[in-house]
N, C-alpha and C positions, 0 to 999 in steps of 0.2 A: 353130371359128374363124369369125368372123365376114368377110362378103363386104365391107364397111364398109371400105375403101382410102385411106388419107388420106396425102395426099404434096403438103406444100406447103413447098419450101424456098425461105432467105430468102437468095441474095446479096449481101453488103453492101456498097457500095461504100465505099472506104477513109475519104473522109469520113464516111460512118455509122458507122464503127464502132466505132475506136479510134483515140485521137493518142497521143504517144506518152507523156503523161503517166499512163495509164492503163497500161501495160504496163510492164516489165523483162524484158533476158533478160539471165542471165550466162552468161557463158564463161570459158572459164580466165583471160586476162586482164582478168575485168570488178571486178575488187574490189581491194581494200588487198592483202589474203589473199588465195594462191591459192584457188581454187572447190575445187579437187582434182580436178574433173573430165577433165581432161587428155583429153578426147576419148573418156569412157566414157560410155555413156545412162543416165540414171536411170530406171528401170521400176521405183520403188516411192516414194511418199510419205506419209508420217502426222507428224501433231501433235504433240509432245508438250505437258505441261500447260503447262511454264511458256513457252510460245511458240516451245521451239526445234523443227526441224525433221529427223526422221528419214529418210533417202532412201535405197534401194537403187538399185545399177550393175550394169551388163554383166560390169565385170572389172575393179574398184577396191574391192570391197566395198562396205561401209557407210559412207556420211558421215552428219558431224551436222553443221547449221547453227544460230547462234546469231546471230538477224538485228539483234539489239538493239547488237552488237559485230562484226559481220561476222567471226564466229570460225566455219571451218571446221574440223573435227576426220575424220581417216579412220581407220575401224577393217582392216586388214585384217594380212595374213603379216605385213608387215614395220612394221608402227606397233602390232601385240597380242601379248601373251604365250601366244596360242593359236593354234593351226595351223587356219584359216580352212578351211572343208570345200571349197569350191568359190568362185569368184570374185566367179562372178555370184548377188548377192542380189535373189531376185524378188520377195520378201511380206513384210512389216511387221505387226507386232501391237502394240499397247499394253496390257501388263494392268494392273488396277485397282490392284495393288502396288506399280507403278512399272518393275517389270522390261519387257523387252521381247522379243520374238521376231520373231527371220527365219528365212526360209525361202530355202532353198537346193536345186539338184539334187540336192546330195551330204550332206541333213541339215536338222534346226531346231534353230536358232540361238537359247540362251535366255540373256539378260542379266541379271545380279543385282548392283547397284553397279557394279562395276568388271570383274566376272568374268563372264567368259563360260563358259558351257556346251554341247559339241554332242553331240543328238543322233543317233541313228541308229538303223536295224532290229536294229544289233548290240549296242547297250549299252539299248534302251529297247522297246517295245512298239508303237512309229512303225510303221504300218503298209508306208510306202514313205519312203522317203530321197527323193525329186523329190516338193517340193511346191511345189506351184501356186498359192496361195490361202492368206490366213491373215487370219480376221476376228474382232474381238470381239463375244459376242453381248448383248443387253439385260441381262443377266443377270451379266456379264462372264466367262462362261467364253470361253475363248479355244478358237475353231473351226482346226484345220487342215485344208484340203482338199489331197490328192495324186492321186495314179494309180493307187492301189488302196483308196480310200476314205475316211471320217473319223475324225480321231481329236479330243475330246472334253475340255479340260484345264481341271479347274477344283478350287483347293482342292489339289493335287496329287493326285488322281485323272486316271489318265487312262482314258479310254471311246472305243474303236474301235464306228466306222458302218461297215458293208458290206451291199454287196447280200444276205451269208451271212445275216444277222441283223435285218434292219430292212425297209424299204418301200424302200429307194434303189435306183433302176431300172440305175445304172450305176456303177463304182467310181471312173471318171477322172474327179475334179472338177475345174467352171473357174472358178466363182463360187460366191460365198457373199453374202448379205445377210439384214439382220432385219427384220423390222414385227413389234414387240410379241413377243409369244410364237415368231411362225410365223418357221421359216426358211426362205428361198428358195436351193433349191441349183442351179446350173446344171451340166450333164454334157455330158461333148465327143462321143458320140453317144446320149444317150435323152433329150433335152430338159431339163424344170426338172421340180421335184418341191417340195413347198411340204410342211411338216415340221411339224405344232400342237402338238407336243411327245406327241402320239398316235398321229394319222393322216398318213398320207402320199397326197399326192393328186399324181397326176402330171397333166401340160402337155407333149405331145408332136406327133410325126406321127399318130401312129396317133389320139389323141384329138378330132385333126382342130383340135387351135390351132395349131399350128408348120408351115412348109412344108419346114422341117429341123429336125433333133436336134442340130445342133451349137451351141452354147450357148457364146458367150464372156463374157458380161458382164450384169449385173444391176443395175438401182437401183431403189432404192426412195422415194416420196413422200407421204406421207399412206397413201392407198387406192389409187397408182396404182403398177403398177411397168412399169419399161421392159428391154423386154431386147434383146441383139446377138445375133440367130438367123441364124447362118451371114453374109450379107450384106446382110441386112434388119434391122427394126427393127419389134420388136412390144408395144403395149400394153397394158395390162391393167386393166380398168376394169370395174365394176358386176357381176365372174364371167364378164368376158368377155376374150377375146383378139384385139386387133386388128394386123393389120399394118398399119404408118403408114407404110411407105417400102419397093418394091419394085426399086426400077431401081438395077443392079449399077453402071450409069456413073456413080450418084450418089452412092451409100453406099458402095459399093465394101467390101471385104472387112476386118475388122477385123484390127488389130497383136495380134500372137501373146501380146505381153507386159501387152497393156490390158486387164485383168479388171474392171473397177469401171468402171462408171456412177456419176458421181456427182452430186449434187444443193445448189443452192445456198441459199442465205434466201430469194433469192425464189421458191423453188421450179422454177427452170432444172434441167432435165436434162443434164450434161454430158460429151460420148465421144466419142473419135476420129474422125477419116473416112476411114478405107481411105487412108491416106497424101496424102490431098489440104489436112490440116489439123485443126479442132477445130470441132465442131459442139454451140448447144445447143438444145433443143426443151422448148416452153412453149404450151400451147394449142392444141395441133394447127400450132404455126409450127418451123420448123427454120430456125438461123440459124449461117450455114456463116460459120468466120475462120480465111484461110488465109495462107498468108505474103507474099501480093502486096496483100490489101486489110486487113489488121491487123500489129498489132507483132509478130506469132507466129514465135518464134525459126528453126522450122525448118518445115514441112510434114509430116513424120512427125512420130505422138504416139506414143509408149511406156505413159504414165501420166499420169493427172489427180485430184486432190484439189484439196477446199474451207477453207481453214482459219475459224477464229473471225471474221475480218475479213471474211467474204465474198473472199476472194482467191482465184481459181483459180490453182494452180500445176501446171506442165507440163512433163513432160521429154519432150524432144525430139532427136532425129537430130541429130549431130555433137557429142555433150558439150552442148548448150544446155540450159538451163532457164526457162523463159518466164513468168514470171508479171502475170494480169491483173484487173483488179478495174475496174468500171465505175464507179465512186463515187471514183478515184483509189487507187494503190498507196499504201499508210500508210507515213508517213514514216520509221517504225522501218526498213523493207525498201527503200525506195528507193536508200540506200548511202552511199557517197562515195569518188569516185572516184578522189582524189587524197590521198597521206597528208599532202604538204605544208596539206592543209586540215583538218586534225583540230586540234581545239583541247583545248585542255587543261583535264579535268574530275574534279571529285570528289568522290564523295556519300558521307554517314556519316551514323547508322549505317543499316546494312542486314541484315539484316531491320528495319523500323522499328516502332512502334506510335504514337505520335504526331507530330512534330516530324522534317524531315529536311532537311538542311542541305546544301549544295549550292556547293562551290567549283567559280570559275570566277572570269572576267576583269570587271571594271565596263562594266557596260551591255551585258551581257551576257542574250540573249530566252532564256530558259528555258521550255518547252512538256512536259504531261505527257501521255502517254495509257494508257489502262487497257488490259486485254489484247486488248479489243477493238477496237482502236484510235481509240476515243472519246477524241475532247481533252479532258482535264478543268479542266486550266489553262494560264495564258500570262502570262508574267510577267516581270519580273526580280530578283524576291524570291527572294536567296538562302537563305532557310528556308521552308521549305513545310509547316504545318499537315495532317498526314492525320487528324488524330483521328475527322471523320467519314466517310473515305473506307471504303469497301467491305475484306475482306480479299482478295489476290488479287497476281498482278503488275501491275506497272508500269513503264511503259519514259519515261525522261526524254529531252529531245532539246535539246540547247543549240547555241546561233548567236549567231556576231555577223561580222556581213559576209559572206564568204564561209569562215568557219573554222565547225565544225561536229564534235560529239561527242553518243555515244548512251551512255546508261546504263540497264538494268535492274536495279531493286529489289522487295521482297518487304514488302507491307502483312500485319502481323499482329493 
């Protein structure tokens, strides 16, 4: 470990930071549609492709959010034809197939269409029922990490990690992430272990990089990676390990339920702060946004992801969900907050290939953007030419006055 100490955090005052067009938090009653969150935390977030949003809860199950329609959906006992193993869903996966996976204390949770699948030590080869961690890797096998090791699922093979059989220094995993081939595991007492699909090299106390083995969270950026070692913050750069942030009153101790470091476009590092708020670090600067000088819904974080937009989204203490984007929140997620202000819309056909036609009211601004939330056009041309657009989604947004509707379609 290197003696090399770097601790410069940035307090922003509320004018530097954020107004409030740059942020959104919902709560149960911030939408047309209830949120569903009724006062449960969301402690898991992922993407899916065509923009909607998967999130796990404390004790609501699973929602999906559809921000193009502010359509909420909850999966759990009493909205599935499967008896939900346990309430609280902590880990999300996306596989390359489209199905999906959670994880659960009591199980993993696998999606196929419509139909759910669960999991367990009883009916499958799952090493432990309480899993903690579920990441896809470059490869897209889908990593499970739990409390008695890894299990391996790709192609329907599944391959158990353990300390009995491999280089892994500990069974209890708490992180998972990739660069390229190597995986970085984090473990809740033998530090991290970096995996080249051969060798296993560990990053420990005893190696002399960590001042603890307790390992919450991981990210990864190019060639650097950052990790949550107990209540510090340690970096990884050139073969080296540096700690960049020592004092407990500052960093304070991570959220039990915040496994992931995540990482933005512009290469922002971003992770919780020991219940003070959300912090990111960029160039040796740590730049702290808490609920007094930013839009940030609540001061505990649970979990944090980046979506395709650059948006960070956050779930937070009391049922809130926060989301911030320095470039402006894209107009698809901003909302509406009144249904007497939806105006009345309709696009045919969808899927499209060339030509797409667009009912709505005269003098009527129609606005497109791609998934990225790049504006592609602006208009009041109710047919709209895609023959040279890209294939991929798109989300339409129409306005006139204060009346306002969103529509996604599918470019083929």
């Amino acid at each position: 470990m290197s003696k090399k100490i770097l601790l410069i955090i940035g307090l922003v005052a509320t004018s530097q930071i954020a107004t409030a067009a740059l942020w959104k938090v919902f709560t149960t009653a911030s939408s047309i549609d209830s949120t569903h969150l009724d006062g449960s935390q969301v402690i898991a977030i992922e993407f899916d492709n065509d923009g909607s949003v998967w999130m796990g809860t404390t004790s609501y199950g699973i929602l999906h959010f559809k921000p193009w329609n502010y359509q909420w959906n909850r999966y759990n006992d009493t909205t599935t034809n499967f008896q939900l193993p346990f309430s609280e869903v902590r880990a999300i996966a996306l596989d390359n197939d489209g199905s999906k996976w959670f994880g659960t204390k009591a199980g993993l949770i696998h999606r196929v269409g419509d139909d759910f699948t669960v999991h367990t030590t009883s009916n499958s080869t799952l090493p432990s029922n309480k899993i903690n961690v579920l990441r896809k890797a470059s490869d897209g096998t889908i990593w499970v990490g739990t409390d008695n090791g890894i299990m391996k699922i790709s192609g329907g093979q599944w391959t158990t990690i353990n300390t009995g059989n491999s280089g892994l220094p500990d069974n209890n995993i708490s992180s998972l992430e990739f660069s390229g081939t190597n995986a970085w595991i984090g473990t809740y007492n033998k530090g991290i272990v970096r995996f080249d699909g051969t060798n296993y090299t560990a990053f420990n106390v005893s190696t002399g990089d960590f001042y603890s083995n307790q390992i919450y969270s991981i990210g990864i950026y190019g060639d650097a990676v950052l990790a949550r070692v107990a209540e510090h913050i340690s970096l990884y750069q050139n073969g080296v390990w540096d700690t960049i942030s020592t004092d407990t009153n500052i960093i304070g101790l991570p959220n039990i339920y915040n496994r992931r470091i995540v990482v933005d476009q512009s290469g922002n590092f971003w992770t919780e702060h020991g219940g003070v708020g959300l912090q990111s670090f960029n160039s040796g600067i740590f730049t702290l946004y808490t609920f007094d000088n930013s839009g940030l819904g609540d001061a505990r974080v649970f979990c944090i992801n980046v979506d395709n937009h650059n948006t960070v989204w956050i779930g937070n203490n009391g049922g809130k969900l926060s989301l911030f984007n320095p470039a402006g929140i894209p107009q698809f997620v901003q909302g509406i907050e009144d249904d007497s202000k939806l105006i009345k819309a309709n696009i045919f056909p969808n899927p499209i290939t060339d030509l797409l036609n667009i009912e709505v009211p005269p003098e009527t601004t129609i606005s497109v953007y791609d998934a990225y939330g790049k504006l592609i056009s602006q208009s009041q041309d109710k047919t709209q030419n895609t023959a040279d657009w890209k294939q991929g989604v798109y989300f339409i947004e129409v306005e006139k006055g204060e009346l306002r509707s969103r529509k996604k379609f599918v470019k083929i």
